[in-house]
Structure formats: structure tokens, C-alpha cells
N, C-alpha and C positions, 0 to 999 in steps of 0.2 A: 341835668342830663336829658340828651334826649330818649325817646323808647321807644323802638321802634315795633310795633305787633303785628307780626303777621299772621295773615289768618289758616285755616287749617288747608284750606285748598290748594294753597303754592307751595305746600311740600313735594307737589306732583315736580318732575322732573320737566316739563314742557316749561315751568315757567323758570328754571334755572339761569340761562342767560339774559333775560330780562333782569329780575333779580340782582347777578351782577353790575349788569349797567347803572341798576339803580343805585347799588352800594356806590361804586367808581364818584358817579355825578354827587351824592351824599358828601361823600367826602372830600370832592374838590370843591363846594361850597362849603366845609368845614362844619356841617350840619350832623358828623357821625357821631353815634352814642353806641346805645344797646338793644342787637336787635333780639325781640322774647315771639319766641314762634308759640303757636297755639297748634293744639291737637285733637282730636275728638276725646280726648279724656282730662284734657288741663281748662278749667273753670275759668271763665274772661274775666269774670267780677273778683275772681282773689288775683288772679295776673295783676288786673289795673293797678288795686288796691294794696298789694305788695307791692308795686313800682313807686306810687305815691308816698307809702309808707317810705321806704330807702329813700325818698329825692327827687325823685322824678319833676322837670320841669317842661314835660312836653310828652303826651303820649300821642304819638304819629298811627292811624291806622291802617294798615295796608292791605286792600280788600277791595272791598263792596260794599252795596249799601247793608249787607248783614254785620260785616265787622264794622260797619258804623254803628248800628245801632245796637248789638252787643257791647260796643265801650261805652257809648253815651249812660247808656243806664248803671255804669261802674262809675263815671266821671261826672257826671248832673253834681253842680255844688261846690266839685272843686276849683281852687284859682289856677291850677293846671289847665292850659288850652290843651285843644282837639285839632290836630292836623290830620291832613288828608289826605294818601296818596293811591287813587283808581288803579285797578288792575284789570282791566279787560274792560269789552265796550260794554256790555250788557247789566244793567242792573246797577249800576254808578250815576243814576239821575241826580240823587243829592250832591255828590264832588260837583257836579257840573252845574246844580244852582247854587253852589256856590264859588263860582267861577274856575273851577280846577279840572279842566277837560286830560289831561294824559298826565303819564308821570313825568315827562318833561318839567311840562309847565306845574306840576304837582312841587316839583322841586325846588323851582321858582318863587312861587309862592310860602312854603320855609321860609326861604333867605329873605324875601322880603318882612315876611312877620306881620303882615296886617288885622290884627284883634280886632273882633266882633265879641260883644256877647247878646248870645242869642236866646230867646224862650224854645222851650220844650214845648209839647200834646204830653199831657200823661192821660192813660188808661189803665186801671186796677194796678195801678203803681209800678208800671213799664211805659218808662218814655218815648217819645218817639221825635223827630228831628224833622222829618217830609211833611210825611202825610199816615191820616189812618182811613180806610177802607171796608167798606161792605157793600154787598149786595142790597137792589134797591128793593125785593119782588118779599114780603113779608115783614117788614121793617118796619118799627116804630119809633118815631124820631120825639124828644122829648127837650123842647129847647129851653135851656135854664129854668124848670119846674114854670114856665109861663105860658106854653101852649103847646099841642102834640101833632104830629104829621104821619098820616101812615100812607107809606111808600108803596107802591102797585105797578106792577109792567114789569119789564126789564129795564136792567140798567145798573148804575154803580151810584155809592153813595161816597163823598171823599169829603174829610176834613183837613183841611191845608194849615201847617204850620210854613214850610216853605212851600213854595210855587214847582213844581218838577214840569222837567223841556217835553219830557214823554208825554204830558197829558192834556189835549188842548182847551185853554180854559176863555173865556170872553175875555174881552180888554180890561173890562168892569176888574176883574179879580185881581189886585193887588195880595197876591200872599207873600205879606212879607213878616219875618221870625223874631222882627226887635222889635214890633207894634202892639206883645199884649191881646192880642186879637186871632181867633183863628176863624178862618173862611169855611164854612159848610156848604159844598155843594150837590146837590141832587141833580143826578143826570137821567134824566127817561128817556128810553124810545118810544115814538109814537109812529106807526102805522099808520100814514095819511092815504094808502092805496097800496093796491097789491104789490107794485110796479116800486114804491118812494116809501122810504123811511126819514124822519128828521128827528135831531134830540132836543128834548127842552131840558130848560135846566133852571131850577131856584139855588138862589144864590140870598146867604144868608152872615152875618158878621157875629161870631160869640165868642163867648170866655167858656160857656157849659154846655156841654149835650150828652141825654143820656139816650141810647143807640139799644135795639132789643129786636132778635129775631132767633127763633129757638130753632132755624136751619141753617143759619150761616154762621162765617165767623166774623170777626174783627180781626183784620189785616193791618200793624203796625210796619212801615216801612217797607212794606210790601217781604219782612221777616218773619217776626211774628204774629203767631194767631191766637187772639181768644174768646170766650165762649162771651156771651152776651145775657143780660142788661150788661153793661158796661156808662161808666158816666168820665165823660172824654172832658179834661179840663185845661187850661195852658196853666204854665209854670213861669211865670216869666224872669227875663235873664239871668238862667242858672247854666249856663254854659258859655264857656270862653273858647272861639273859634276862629283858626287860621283862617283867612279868607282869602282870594285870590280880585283882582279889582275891576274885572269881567262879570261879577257876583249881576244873579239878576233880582236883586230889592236897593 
């Protein structure tokens, strides 16, 4: 069966005739199951894991990049895939690297069923699917216990498990989620005159890094935050993922 979760924000009334649409098109591909609403008081991790529990052979998210990444860490392990259907433009980077730009095409991609399994980021034992994030300006970068980076300036520090459209990265960086490999990039600005800013950036390939800054946080999925040391490791192919075949790895 399929499950369909929606997340807590589309119980707003504005998205109500969306919603139908999507029901309508669900089930003239013959794709309908059960849809499990979420709320600011019902738990994702016992939703998932009670759908599983009953049968589940499909848990569909419908959201954002947070009700991604609140299922993926109930779902990491299981032979249950991860579908994926966007609701709104903002904040749905992962759908769209993995080729699922609207709920159109979101539905689309269902019926056709193209399985990926993909690696995870894990951080203090919350996975992440994109990418994880920190500030560059106090940061200590600690690359698989084999040498240390302390970050200075401004600027953003990003670990890529997938590549995301919002964030422009050189050509060099291949992040792609089935390689085992996550791409660390360090981004600085540099002040070449009062007039011209440019950024540089290191660009680095690992399985380990431990990340440390006792003013910022660590940013999963651009959802979750948490406090630092932190030691960011990949998981690899522990998750089974609808893809669409626009996907960009």
C-alpha cells in the first residue's frame, strides 16, 4: 500500500484545492492508498514506523525539504522506498535534484517507479539526504582525524551528499548520493577591493569530517540544527528512492 504523509503545513486551507487535484491525478494513475496527515503533536518517526509496521510498501512525502528529511531518518534501512511529491516553490531543492520539479510531474514519476538506492550524511545520528551546513567565520574542520582546517572570513561551509539547483557550485563538483563519497565545500569571500568581492572555494572529496564551532550550528537539510563537534559520516546505500529521470547524478 501506498502512504501518503502529509506534512503539518497543508492542513492550512490555501492548499486545499491543490491537494484535491493531487488526490483526482493519484488516482487516475491508480497510485491511491492512505493518506496519514501529520500535526504539530503526532511524532513522524512512530507515523513512518507504524505504516511499516502494518505494510506499508511506499511511504510518499508530501511537503518540503523538512518532511523529507523528517521521514528519511524514520525510513534509512528500510526496503520501503521514498517518494516525493513538492508542494510549493521554496525549499523543495532535493525533489528537484532528484528530478521531481511539480506535483505534476511528481506523479509521474510514481507510475513510472524508477528505484535508486541512495547513501545518506549522518550527523550525531540524524541523516540527512542534500546537504549539511555551517558557517565558515570560527570553524574547525577535522578531515578523517588526518589533518585540520580552521576556517576564517565569511562565508558557508557545505557537505554535499546530493548536488542542490539553489547552490552554485564549480563544474569540478560531481555530488552525486550512490558514490559513497561526500564532497566538502568551503566557500570564502575575499575582499579584493572596496569596489569587488570574489569567492574562493576548497573543494575536498570524504567519507569523515568532524565540523566544531561553539557559535554556530550545524544545518541538516537546511531543517535541522545542531550544536557542534559533530563528526559527519556517509552511510551508504541505505535508502530506496523514487527518482524522476531528469535526476541530476
Amino acid at each position: 500500500m501506498n502512504i501518503f504523509i502529509y506534512d503539518s503545513f497543508l492542513n492550512h486551507k490555501k492548499y486545499d484545492r491543490l491537494l484535491a487535484r493531487l488526490e483526482t491525478r493519484i488516482t487516475d494513475l491508480g497510485l491511491n492508498g492512505k493518506i496519514s496527515r501529520l500535526s504539530l503533536t503526532r511524532n513522524v518517526n512512530d507515523t513512518v514506523r507504524h505504516e511499516l509496521k502494518a505494510g506499508a510498501k511506499t511511504i510518499i512525502a508530501v511537503g518540503n525539504n523538512k518532511t523529507i528529511h523528517q521521514i528519511i531518518n524514520a525510513l534509512a534501512g528500510s526496503p520501503a522506498p521514498l517518494g516525493i511529491i513538492p508542494i510549493g516553490e521554496k525549499n523543495n531543492d532535493i525533489a528537484k535534484s532528484l528530478g521531481i520539479k511539480s506535483v505534476d510531474e511528481a506523479c509521474d514519476v510514481l507510475s513510472a517507479r524508477l528505484l535508486a538506492r541512495l547513501d545518506l550524511g549522518s550527523a550525531k545520528q540524524t541523516h540527512f539526504l542534500g546537504n549539511a551546513t555551517i558557517e565558515n567565520q570560527g570553524t574547525m574542520i577535522n578531515i578523517s582525524n588526518d589533518y585540520s582546517i580552521e576556517a576564517t572570513g565569511k562565508g558557508l561551509i557545505h557537505i554535499f551528499n546530493l548536488a542542490s539547483p539553489e547552490i552554485a557550485l564549480p563544474a569540478q563538483v560531481k555530488a552525486a548520493p550512490d558514490d559513497g563519497i561526500l564532497e566538502l565545500v568551503i566557500q570564502a569571500q575575499i575582499n579584493k577591493n572596496v569596489f569587488s568581492k570574489k569567492d574562493s572555494q576548497s573543494i575536498f572529496k570524504i567519507q569523515k569530517v568532524t565540523v566544531s564551532n561553539p557559535k554556530a550550528k550545524l544545518i541538516l537539510d537546511g531543517s535541522a540544527s545542531l550544536t557542534t563537534p559533530a563528526e559527519i559520516t556517509v552511510v551508504k546505500q541505505c535508502l530506496n528512492v523514487i527518482v524522476g529521470k531528469n535526476r541530476n547524478f
